[in-house]
C-alpha positions as CSV (number, residue, x, y, z in Angstrom):
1,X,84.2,-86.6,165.1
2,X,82.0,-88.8,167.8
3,X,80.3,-86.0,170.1
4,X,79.9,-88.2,172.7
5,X,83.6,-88.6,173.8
6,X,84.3,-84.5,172.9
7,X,81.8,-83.8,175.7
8,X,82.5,-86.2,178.1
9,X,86.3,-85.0,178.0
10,X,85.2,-81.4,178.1
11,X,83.3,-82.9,181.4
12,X,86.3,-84.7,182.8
13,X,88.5,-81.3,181.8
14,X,86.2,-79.4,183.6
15,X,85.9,-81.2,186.6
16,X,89.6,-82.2,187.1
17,X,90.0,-77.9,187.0
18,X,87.8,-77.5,189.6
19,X,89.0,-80.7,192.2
20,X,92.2,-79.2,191.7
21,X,91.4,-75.6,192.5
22,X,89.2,-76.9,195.9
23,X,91.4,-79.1,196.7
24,X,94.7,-77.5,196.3
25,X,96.1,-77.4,200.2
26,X,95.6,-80.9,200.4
27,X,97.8,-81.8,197.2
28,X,101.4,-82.8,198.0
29,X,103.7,-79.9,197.5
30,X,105.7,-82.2,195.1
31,X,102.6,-82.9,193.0
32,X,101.0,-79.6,192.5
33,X,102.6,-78.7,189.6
34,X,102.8,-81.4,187.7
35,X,98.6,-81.5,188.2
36,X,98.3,-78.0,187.5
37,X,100.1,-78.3,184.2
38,X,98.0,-81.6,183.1
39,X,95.1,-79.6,184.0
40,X,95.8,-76.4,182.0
41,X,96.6,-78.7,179.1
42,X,93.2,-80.7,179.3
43,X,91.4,-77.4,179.7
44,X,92.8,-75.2,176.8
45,X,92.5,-78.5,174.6
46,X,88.9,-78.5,175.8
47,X,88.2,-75.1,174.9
48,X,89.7,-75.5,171.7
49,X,87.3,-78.6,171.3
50,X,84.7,-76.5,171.9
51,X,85.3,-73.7,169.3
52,X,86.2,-76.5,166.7
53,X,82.7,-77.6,167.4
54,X,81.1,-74.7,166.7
55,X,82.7,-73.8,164.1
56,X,82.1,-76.8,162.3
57,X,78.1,-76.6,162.9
């Protein structure tokens, strides 16, 4: 597994989260879900990443 892309996608997971939280009043009403579901994905598959990773040390 290339450690490079696992960490920047953790990044990007991360970061998406957290635009979407601050940002969350100025979102369409139309397009909050659908954001907030693509976001919970990326961030439970990122934490999952994460605990794969250590595990695998």
């Amino acid at each position: 597994m290339d450690s490079t892309s696992t960490l920047i996608f953790i990044i990007v997971a991360f970061c998406l989260g957290a635009i979407i939280i601050m940002k969350k009043d100025q979102i369409p009403a139309g397009m909050r879900r659908g954001l907030a579901l693509i976001s919970i994905l990326m961030l439970a598959f990122a934490f999952f990443l994460i605990v794969y990773s250590f595990l695998t040390m």
